[in-house]
MARLUM-602665 format. One line per field, with one value per residue (C-alpha): residue in three letters; x negated, y, z. Coordinates in steps of 0.02 Angstrom, whole numbers, plus 50000, padded with zeros to 5 digits. Layout:
<atoms>
r	[ALA:...]
x	[X:...]
y	[Y:...]
z	[Z:...]
</atoms>
This chain:
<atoms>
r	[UNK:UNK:UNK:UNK:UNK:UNK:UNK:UNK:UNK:UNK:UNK:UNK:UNK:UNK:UNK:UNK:UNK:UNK:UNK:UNK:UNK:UNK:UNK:UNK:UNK:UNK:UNK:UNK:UNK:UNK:UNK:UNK:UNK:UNK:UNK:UNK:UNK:UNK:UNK:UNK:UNK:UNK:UNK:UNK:UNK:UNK:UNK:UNK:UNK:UNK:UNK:UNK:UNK:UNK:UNK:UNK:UNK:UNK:UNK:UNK:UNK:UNK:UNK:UNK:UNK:UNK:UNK:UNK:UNK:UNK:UNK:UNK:UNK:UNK:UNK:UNK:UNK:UNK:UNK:UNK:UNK:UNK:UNK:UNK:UNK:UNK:UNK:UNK:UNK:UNK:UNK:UNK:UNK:UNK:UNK:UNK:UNK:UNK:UNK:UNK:UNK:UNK:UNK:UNK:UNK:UNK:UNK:UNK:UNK:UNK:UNK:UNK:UNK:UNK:UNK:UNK:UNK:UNK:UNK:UNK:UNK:UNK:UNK:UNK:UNK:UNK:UNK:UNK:UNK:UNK:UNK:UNK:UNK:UNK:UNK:UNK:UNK:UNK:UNK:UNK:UNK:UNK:UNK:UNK:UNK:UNK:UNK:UNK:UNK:UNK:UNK:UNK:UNK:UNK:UNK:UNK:UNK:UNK:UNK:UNK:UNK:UNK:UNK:UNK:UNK:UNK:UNK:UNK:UNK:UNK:UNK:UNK:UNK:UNK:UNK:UNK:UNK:UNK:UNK:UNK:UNK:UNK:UNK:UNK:UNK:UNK:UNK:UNK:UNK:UNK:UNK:UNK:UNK:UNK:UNK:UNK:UNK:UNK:UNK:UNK:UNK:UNK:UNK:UNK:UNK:UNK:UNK:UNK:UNK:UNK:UNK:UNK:UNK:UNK:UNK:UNK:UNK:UNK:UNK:UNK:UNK:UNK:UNK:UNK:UNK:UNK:UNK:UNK:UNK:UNK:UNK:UNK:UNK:UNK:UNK:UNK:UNK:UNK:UNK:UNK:UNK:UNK:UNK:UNK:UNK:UNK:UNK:UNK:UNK:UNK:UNK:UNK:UNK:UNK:UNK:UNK:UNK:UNK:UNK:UNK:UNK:UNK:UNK:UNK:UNK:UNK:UNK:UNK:UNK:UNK:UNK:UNK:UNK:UNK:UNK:UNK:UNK:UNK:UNK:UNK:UNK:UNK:UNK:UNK:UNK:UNK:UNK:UNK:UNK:UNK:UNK:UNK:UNK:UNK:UNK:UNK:UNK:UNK:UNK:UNK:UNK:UNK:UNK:UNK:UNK:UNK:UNK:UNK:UNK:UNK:UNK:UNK:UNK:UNK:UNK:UNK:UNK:UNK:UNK:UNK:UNK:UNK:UNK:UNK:UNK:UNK:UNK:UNK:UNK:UNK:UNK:UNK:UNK:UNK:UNK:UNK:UNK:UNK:UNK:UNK:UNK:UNK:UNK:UNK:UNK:UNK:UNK:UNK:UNK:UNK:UNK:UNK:UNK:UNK:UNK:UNK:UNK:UNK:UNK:UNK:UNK:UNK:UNK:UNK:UNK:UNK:UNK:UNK:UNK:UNK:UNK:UNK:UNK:UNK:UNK:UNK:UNK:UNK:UNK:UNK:UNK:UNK:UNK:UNK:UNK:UNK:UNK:UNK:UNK:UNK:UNK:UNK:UNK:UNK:UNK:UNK:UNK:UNK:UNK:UNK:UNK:UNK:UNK:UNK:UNK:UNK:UNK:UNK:UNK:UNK:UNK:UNK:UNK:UNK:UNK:UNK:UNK:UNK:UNK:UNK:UNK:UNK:UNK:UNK:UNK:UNK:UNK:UNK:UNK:UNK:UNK:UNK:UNK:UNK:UNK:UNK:UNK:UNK:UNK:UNK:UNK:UNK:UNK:UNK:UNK:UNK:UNK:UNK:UNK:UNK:UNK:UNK:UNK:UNK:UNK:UNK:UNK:UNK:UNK:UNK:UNK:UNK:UNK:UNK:UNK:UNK:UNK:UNK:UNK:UNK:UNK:UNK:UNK:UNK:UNK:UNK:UNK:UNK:UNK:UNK:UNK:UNK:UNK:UNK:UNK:UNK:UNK:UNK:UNK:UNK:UNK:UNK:UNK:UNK:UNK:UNK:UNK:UNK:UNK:UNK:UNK:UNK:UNK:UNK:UNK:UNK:UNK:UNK:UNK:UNK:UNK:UNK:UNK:UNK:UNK:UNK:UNK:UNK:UNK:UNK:UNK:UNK:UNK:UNK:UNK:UNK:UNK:UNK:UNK:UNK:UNK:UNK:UNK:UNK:UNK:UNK:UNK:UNK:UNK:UNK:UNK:UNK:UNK:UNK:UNK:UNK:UNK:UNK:UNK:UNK:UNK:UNK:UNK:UNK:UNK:UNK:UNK:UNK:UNK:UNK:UNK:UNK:UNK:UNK:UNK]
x	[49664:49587:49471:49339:49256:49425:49455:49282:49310:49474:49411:49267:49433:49466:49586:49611:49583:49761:49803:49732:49880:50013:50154:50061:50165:50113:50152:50137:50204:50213:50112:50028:50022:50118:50265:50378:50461:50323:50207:50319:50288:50157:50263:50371:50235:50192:50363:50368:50203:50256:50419:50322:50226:50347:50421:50251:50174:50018:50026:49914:49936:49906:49966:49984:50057:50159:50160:50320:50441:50460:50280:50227:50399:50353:50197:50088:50114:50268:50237:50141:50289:50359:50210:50185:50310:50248:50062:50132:50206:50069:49973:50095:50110:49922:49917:50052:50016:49807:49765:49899:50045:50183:50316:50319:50395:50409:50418:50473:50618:50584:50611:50465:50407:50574:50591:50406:50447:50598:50496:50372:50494:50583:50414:50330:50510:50425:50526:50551:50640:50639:50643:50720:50622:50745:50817:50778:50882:50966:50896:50971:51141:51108:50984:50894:50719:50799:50865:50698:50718:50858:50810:50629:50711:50824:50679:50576:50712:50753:50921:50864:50767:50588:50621:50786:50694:50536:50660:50740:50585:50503:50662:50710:50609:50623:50584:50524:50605:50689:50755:50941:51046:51091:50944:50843:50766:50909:51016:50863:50882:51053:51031:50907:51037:51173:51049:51054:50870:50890:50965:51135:51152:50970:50980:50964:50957:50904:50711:50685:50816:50742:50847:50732:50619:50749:50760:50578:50571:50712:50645:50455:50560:50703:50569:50467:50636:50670:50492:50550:50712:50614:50745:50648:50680:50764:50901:50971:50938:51069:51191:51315:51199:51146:51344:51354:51230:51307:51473:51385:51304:51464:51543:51407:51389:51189:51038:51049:50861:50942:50984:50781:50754:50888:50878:50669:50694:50838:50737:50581:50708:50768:50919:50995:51067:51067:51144:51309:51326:51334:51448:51573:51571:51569:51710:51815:51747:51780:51650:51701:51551:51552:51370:51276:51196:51383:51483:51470:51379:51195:51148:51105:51318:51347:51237:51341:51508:51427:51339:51323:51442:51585:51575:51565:51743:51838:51790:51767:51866:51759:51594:51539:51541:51457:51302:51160:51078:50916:51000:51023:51216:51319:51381:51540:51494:51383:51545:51654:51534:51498:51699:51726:51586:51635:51461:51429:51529:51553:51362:51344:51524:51497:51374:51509:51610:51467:51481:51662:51686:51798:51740:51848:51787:51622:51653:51836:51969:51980:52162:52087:51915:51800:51811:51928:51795:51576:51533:51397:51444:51332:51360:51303:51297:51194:51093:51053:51071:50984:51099:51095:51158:51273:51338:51517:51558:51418:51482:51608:51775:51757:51588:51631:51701:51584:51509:51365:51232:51054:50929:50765:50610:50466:50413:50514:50409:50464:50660:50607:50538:50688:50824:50720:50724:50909:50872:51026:51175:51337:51407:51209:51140:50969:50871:50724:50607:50425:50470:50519:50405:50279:50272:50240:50272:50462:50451:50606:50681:50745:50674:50784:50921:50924:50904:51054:51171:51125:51193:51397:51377:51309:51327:51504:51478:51314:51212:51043:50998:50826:50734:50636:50753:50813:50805:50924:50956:51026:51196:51279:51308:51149:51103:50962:50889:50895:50855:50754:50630:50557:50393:50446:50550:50710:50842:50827:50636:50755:50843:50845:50879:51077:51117:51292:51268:51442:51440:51622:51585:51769:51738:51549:51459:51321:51298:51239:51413:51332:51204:51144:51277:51429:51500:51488:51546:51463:51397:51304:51240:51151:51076:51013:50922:50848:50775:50702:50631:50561:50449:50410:50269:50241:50115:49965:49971:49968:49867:49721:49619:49667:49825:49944:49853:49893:50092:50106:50026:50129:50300:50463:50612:50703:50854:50753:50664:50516:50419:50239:50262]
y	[51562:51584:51432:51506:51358:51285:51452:51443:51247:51291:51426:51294:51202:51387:51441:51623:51762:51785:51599:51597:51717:51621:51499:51335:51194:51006:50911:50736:50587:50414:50434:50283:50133:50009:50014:50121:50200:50295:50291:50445:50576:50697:50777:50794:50822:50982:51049:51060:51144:51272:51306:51329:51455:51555:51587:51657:51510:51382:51199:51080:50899:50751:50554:50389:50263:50120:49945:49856:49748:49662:49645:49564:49460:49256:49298:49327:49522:49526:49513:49695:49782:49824:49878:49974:50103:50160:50187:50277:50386:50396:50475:50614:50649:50677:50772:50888:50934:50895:51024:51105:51162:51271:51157:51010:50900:50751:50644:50436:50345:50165:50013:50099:50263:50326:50281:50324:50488:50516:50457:50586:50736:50716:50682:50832:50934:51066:51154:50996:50943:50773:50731:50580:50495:50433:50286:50168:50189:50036:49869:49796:49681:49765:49652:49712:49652:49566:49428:49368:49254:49153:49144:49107:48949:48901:48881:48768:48672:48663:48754:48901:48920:49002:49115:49178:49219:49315:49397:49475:49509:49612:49737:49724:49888:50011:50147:50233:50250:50137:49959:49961:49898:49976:49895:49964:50085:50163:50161:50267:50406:50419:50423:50552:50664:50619:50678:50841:50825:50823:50947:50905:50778:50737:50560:50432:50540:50470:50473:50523:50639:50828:50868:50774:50902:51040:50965:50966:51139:51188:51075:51189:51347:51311:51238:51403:51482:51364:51432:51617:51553:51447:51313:51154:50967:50932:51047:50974:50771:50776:50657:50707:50695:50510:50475:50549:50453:50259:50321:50341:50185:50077:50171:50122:49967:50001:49865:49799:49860:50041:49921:49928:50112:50252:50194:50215:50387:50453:50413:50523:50650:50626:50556:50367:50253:50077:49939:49935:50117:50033:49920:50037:50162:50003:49926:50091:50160:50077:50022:50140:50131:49980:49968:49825:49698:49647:49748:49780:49935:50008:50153:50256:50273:50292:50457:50492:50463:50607:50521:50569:50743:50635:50497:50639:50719:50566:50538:50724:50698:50550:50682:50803:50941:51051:50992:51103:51047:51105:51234:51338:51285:51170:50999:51067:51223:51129:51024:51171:51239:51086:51037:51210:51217:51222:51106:50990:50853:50892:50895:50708:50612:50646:50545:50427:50474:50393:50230:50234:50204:50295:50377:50292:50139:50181:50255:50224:50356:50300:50241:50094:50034:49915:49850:49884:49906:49936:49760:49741:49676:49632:49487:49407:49244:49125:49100:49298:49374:49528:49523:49496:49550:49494:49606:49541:49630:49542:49354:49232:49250:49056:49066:49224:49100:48927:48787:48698:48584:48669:48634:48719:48792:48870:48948:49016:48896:48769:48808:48857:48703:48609:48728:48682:48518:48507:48444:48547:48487:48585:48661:48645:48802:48846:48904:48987:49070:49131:49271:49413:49562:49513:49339:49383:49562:49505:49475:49486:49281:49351:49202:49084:49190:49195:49016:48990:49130:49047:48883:48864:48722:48796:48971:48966:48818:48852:48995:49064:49115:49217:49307:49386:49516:49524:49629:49756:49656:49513:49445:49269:49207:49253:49310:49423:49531:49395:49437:49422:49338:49142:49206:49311:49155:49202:49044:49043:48944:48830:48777:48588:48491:48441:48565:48626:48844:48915:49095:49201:49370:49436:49370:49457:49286:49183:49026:48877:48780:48564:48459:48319:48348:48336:48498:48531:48626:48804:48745:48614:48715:48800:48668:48596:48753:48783:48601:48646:48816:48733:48635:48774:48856:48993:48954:49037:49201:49186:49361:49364:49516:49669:49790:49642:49570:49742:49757:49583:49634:49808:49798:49848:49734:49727:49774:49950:49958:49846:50011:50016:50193]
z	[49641:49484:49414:49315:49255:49196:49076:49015:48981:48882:48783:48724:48652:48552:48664:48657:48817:48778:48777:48956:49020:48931:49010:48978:48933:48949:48771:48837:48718:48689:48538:48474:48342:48466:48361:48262:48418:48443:48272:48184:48361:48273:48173:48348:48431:48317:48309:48493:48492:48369:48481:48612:48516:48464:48632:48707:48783:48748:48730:48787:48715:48789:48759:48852:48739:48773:48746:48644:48731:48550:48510:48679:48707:48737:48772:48919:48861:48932:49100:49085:49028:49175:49279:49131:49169:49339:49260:49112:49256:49354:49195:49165:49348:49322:49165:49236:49406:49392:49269:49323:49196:49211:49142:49018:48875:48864:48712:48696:48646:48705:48835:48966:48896:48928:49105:49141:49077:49179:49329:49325:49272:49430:49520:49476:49493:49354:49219:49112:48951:48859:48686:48652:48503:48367:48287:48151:48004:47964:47853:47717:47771:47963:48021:48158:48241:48394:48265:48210:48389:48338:48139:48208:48297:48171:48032:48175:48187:47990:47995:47902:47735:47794:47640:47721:47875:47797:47696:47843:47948:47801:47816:47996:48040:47883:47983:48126:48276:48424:48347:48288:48447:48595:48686:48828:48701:48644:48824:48877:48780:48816:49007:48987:48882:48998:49167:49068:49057:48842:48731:48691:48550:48545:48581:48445:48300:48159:48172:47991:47980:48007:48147:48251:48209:48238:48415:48444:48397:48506:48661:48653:48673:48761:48900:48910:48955:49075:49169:49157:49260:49361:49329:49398:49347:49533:49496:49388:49436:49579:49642:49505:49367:49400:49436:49246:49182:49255:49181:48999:49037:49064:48913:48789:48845:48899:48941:49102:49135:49170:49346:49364:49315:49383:49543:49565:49446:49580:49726:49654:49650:49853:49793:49841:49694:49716:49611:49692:49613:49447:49491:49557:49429:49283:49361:49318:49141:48997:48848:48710:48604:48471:48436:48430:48507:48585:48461:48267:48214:48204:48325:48179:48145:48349:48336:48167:48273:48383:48500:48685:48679:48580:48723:48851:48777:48784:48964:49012:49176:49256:49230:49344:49234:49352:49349:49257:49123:49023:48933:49092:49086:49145:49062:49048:48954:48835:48800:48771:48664:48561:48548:48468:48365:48165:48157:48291:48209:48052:48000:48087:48023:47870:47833:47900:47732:47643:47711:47748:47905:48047:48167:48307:48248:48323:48453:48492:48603:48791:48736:48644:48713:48655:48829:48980:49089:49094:49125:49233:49372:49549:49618:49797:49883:49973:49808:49790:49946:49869:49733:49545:49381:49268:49094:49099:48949:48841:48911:48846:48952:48979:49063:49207:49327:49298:49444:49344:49384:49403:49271:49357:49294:49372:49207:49055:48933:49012:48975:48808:48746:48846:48752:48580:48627:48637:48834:48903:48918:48909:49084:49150:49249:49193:49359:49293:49438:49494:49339:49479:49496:49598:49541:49358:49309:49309:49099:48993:48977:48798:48689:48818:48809:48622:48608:48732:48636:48461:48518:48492:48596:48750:48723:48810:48919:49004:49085:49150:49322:49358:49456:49301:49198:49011:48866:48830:48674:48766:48756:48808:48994:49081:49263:49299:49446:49584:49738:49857:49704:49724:49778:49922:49994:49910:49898:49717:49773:49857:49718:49666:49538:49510:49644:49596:49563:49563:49444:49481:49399:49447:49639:49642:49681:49640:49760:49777:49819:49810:49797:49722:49583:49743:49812:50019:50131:50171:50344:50244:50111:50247:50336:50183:50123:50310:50294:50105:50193:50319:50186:50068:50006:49896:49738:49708:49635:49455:49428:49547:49470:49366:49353:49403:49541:49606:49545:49637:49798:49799:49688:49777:49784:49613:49677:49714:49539:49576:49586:49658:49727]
</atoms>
């Protein structure tokens, strides 16, 4: 059916009678003045416009911005990050299918936008292509914005000159585009590219480089051919393509909020990944990218090294490489074509000539990884029967097998101002709880894990356990993801103090192995917890009106995405 009104209302926008007739494409971004992820997308958003353009069909642009995991982190902020996702979602879902459009791209490049994009591509299942947003180019001596925790701390407690610290904070962010680690930002893009929902090599460029633009261009017209074949988003998000996209997650070494996202994105597309995926798959691919946070370089040189394709050709035989992609071929074509292109790499490593480094330093062959295996690891136990998270590859060897006496916390602040205080003692297990989803928007525990990592006296010798989650920044023996969360009734609301946690990343579990600083059998572990249940009571909810009043009376388990649809 024809809506009449709806022409007439888009020719008052100076839309031609042609325009009407056209293939109209959905331009939906991230856009805003959030932070520099985002602030550089009207140029992008142009390009793709003019793409779409030349390959016969109309644009229509629209925005829902995102808020910044760095900007709101230790504050109340936080806790909206999450929920944030879904409603990004929810918006595109809305400017794609309630107008309606033909097919769409999408444009982000950080911690939510990302995932919220993903979400609603395979929601809508229309002809869909995303364009990852870019990189920061690096700062002067590679500081990067995640730092600014540690420094911060280390000038409140007089260890650093403040001049130091304001020295590096006025050049952590030099340009647009996602922060300089491979952080949740960054690990996004990359899963989008390696779902095959990205142009090939379009992750992490270099935002200010103008082959960001080139890819913007590409993505309007490559997606108006994607209508003419019909070639929907749900084609290519199979099985096999989220199987791709853990593998490239264990080999770069990616955030552990991936954990919260695929698995909520797959389902939208009928398709079951849970968090036992990623631990099978991790436990067999190796880390081969040495980027920071855990390893030594910027993103800026991985996408130099050649990025997603030159991680994809080193471990070409644990892909799928039949899965389509959003060029209308398969992965493995796109990797034939890119491995005998006289371009591909030579354009991007030679910028790696000007700052002499090797390539296989960056990105090393499978025959020498940066780690023998992916890392995260899920473990279970009468402390998580849900399960939790642990990034292996990002914690001291010492600390993957540790029993510890619980430290516990019913807010972050409060382990904040006890980890300032110097109130934690070597081999102590920090319980911090009531920070799952629906308890508190399950916020990133960054500042406490930044604190923790900063320490040489505690950063091998003592961990973190949470229900909340942690940036993709983080690094140092932490535990995330646990679940069920304290304000459901999981045992992490159990928990007391000098309870003895035991943490045995190679054996999968988290428990609770003694009390009252003496270990016990099983049989009384369980007693004891019944008699603490039988006692309990959940708190009040912390949100009682507004968007998280609502995430705390709806959100899904964590180990399912903590999604509200």
């Amino acid at each position: 059916m024809v809506n009449h009104q709806g022409d007439a209302l888009r020719l008052g926008m100076n839309w031609t009678e042609e325009d009407l007739g056209k293939p109209q494409v959905l331009v939906d971004s991230a856009y805003g003045m959030g932070h520099p992820g985002t602030f550089h997308f009207r140029e992008l958003i142009e390009e793709v416009s003019n793409g779409v353009y030349e390959a016969g069909g109309k644009p229509g642009v629209f925005a829902v911005s995102d808020i910044c995991d760095g900007v709101v982190q230790a504050t109340d902020g936080m806790s909206y990050s999450l929920v944030s996702r879904d409603i990004m979602a929810a918006m595109v879902e809305i400017h794609a299918l309630g107008h309606p459009h033909d097919g769409m791209v999408l444009i982000s490049g950080n911690d939510k936008s990302v995932p919220a994009h993903l979400l609603a591509i395979a929601r809508c299942d229309l002809p869909a292509i995303h364009l990852p947003g870019g990189t920061q180019l690096n700062a002067p001596d590679y500081v990067s914005s995640n730092e600014m925790w540690e420094m911060g701390a280390a000038v409140q407690r007089g260890e650093l000159p403040r001049q130091d610290f304001e020295r590096a904070q006025r050049g952590a962010c030099p340009t647009c585009g996602a922060c300089q680690f491979m952080g949740s930002a960054s690990t996004g893009q990359v899963l989008a590219e390696a779902l095959g929902l990205a142009l090939p090599g379009s992750a992490v460029v270099p935002a200010p480089l103008t082959k960001l633009l080139r890819y913007a261009r590409a993505s309007g017209k490559q997606l108006v051919r994607l209508i003419e074949q019909g070639l929907t988003a749900r084609r290519i998000l199979t099985r096999d393509a989220f199987e791709n996209a853990i593998v490239m997650h264990a080999a770069i070494g990616g955030s552990t909020n991936a954990l919260l996202h695929l698995p909520p994105i797959a389902r939208e597309a009928g398709v079951e990944i849970t968090v036992d995926d990623f631990d099978r798959i991790h436990r067999r691919v190796p880390v081969l990218a040495n980027v920071k946070t855990t390893g030594r370089y910027p993103v800026e040189y991985f996408w130099y090294a050649g990025g997603v394709p030159a991680v994809m050709l080193e471990l070409r035989e644990m892909l799928h490489l039949e899965c389509l992609t959003v060029t209308g071929k398969t992965l493995g074509e796109n990797l034939d074509e890119i491995e005998h292109s006289p371009f591909f790499f030579a354009e991007r490593r030679g910028y790696l000539n000007n700052v002499k480094v090797d390539r296989d330093e960056i990105i090393r062959p499978r025959s020498d990884p940066f780690s023998a295996d992916g890392g995260v690891a899920v473990l279970y136990g009468n402390l998580a029967p849900g399960g939790a998270m642990i990034k292996t590859f990002s914690v001291p060897e010492e600390m993957h097998v540790h029993i510890g006496p619980a430290r516990v916390f019913d807010f972050e602040d409060e382990a904040i101002h006890a980890l300032m205080g110097r109130r934690i003692a070597p081999g102590d297990v920090l319980v911090i709880r009531y920070e799952g989803p629906r308890a508190n928007g399950m916020p990133e525990m960054y500042y406490a894990a930044a604190i923790l990592s900063a320490d040489r006296k505690l950063n091998t010798t003592t961990a973190i356990v949470t229900d909340g989650r942690y940036s993709g920044a983080m690094k140092g023996p932490c535990i995330g993801h646990v679940a069920p969360e304290a304000l459901d009734g999981g045992p992490i609301a159990l928990v007391e103090e000098n309870d003895l946690i035991e943490i045995n990343a190679p054996g999968r579990r988290l428990a609770i192995v003694g009390t009252g600083g003496e270990k016990r059998r099983p049989e009384e572990i369980d007693a004891i917890l019944a008699q603490r249940r039988a006692i309990w009571k959940p708190p009040r909810p912390r949100h009682e009106n507004g968007i998280l009043s609502l995430y705390s009376r709806v959100a899904g388990a964590t180990s399912e995405g903590a999604s509200i649809t």
